[in-house]
FILUMSE-171669 format. One record per atom (N, C-alpha, C): x, y, z. Coordinates in steps of 0.001 Angstrom, whole numbers, padded with zeros to 6 digits, always signed. Layout:
REM FILUMSE-171669
XYZ...
REM end
This chain:
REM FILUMSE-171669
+117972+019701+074696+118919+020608+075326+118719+022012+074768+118537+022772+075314+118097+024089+075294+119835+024871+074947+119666+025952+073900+121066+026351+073430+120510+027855+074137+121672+028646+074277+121938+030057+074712+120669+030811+073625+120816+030482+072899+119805+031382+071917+118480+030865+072082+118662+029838+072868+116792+029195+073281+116445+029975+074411+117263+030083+075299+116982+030918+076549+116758+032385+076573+117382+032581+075548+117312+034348+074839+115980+034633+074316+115241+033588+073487+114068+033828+072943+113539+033353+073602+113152+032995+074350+112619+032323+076001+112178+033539+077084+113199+033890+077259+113225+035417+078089+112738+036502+077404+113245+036647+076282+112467+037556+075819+111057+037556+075207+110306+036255+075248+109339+035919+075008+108144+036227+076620+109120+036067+077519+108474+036374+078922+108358+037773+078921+109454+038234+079106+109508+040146+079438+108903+040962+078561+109302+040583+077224+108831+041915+076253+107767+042418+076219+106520+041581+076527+105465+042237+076226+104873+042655+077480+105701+042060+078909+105380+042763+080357+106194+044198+080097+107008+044556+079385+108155+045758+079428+107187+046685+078227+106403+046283+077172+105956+046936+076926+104529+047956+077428+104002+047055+077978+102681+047117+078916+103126+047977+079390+104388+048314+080510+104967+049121+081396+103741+049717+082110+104047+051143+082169+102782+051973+083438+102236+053133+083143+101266+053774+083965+100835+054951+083322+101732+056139+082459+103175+055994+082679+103748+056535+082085+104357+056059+080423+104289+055124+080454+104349+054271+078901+105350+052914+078982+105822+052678+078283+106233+051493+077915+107336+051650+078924+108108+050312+079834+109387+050514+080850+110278+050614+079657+110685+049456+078570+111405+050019+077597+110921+050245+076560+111579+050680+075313+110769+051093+073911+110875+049702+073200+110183+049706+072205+110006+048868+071291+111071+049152+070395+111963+050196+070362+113287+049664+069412+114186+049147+070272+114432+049187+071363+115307+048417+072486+115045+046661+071782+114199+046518+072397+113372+045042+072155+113526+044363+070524+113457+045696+069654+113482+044958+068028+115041+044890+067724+116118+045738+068860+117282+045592+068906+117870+044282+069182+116657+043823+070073+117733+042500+070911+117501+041329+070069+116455+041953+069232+115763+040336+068416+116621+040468+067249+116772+041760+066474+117591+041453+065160+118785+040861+065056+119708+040819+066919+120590+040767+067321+120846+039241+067292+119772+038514+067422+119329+037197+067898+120040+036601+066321+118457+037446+065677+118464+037250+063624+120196+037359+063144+120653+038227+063735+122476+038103+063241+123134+036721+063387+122485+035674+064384+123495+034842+064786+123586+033884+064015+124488+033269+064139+124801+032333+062707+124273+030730+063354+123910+030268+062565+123471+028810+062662+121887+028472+063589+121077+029774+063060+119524+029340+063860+119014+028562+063154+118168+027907+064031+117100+026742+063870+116016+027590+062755+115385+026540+062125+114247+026823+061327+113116+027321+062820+113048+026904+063859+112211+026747+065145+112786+028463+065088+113742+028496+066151+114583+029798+066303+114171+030678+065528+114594+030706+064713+113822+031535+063312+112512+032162+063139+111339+030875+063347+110006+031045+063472+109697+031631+064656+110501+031493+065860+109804+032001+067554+109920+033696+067407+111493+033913+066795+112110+035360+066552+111053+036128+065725+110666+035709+064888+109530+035711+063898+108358+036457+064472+107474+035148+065310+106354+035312+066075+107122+036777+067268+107905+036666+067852+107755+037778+068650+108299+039231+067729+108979+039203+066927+108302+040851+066021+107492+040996+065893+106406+040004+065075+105114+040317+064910+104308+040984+066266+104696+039704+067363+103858+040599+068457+104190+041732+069197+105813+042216+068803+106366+043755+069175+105370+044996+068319+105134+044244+067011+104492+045497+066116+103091+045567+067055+102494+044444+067356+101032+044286+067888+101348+045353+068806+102114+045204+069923+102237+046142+071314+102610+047290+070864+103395+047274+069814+104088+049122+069737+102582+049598+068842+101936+049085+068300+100675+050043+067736+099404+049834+069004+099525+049068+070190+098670+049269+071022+098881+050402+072084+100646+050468+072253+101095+051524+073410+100767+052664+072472+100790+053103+070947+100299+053938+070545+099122+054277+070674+098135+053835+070519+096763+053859+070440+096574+054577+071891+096989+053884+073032+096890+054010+074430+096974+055684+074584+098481+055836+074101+099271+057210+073965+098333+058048+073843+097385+057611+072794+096973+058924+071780+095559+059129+072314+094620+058097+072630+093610+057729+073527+093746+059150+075035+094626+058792+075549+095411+059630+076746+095526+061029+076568+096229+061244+075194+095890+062599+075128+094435+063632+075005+093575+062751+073891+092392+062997+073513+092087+063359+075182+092116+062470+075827+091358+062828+077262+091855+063923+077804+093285+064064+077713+093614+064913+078845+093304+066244+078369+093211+066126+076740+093034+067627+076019+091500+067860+076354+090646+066851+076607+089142+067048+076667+088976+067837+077966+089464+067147+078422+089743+067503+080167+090010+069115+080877+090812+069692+079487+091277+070943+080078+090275+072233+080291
REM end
């Protein structure tokens, strides 16, 4: 049986890293939105050792995306400054 906080890290295991990807303009939301909803998760009282570990694995892969949308960022500029 799947608890409210399974479906939370569930969903946010789907979206976050489609929301970070976002579009030529950058990320749809930021990566402190996202490290908001997870610490939010980390507040709740009585998580699973599982729970724990999933919340876990997806910071790690928020840091992965927020230093790739950087890279992207900065990549982008180099060009556009080459460009001028």
């Amino acid at each position: 049986m799947l608890t409210l906080i399974d479906q939370e890290i569930a969903h946010l295991a789907r979206v976050m890293s489609a929301s970070m990807a976002g579009d030529l303009a950058g990320p749809i939301l930021p990566a402190a939105y996202w490290r908001e909803r997870l610490h939010q998760l980390l507040d709740s009282q009585h998580l699973t050792n599982a729970q724990l570990r999933s919340i876990d694995v997806l910071l790690l892969q928020l840091d992965e995306l927020e230093a790739q949308a950087a890279n992207s960022a900065g990549s982008a500029r180099r060009v556009a400054i080459g460009a001028s």
